[in-house]
C-alpha positions as a printed NumPy array, in Angstrom:
array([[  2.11 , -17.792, -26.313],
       [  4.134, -15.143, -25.099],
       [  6.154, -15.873, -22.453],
       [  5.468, -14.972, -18.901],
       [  7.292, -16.77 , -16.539],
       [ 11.158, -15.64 , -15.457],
       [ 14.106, -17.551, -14.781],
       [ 14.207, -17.243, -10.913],
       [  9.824, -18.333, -10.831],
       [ 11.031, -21.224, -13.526],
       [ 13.319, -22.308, -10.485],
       [ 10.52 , -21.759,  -7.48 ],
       [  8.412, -23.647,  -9.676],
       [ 10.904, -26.731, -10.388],
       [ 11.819, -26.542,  -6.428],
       [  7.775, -26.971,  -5.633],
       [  7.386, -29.826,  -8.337],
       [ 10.115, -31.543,  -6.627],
       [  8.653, -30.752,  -3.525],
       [  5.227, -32.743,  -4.34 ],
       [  7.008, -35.441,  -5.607],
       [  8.816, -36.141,  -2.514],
       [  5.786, -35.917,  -0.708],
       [  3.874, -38.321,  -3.129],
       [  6.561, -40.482,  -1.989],
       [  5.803, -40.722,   1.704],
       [  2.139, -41.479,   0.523],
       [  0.074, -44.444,   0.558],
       [ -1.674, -46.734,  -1.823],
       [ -4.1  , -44.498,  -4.49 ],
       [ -2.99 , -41.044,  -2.446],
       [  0.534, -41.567,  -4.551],
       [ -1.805, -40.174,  -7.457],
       [ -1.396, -36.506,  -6.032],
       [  2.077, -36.869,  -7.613],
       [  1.026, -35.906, -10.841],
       [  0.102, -32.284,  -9.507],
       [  3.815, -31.931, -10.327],
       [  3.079, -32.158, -13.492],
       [  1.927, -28.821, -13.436],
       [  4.56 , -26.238, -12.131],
       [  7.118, -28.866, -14.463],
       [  5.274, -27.771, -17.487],
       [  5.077, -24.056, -16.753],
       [  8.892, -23.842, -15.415],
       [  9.737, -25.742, -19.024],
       [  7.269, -23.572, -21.177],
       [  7.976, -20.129, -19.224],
       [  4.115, -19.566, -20.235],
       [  1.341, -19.851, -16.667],
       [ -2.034, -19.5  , -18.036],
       [ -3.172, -18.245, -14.983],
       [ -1.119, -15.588, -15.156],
       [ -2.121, -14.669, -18.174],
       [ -5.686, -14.193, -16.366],
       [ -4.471, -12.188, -13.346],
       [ -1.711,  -9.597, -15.611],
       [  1.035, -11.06 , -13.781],
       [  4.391, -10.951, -15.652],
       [  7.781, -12.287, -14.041],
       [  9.621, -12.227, -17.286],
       [ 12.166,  -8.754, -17.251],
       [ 11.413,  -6.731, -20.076],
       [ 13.529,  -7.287, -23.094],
       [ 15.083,  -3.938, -24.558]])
């Protein structure tokens, strides 16, 4: 996996994880599940790899020289 997430998306993505969290948190009963869509933008921040981005040619990792 090559890597294709930069450091300032790793930090939009940790701010949006956080984000859903605290909203899980002002949910209700079974509708805390949504939580675990955190789980997501976590993983990619801590990988620096989006698969979807891999699909669409997006890169947001600077070039190294």
């Amino acid at each position: 996996m090559k890597k294709n997430v930069g450091s300032i998306d790793a930090i939009v993505r940790i701010v949006i994880g956080l984000a859903i969290i605290g909203f899980a948190f002002t949910l209700e009963g079974s509708m805390r599940w949504i939580g675990l869509a955190a789980l997501v933008p976590f993983a990619t921040a801590a990988v620096g790899f989006c698969p979807l981005y891999t699909l669409l040619g997006i890169n947001t990792c600077p070039l190294k020289q």
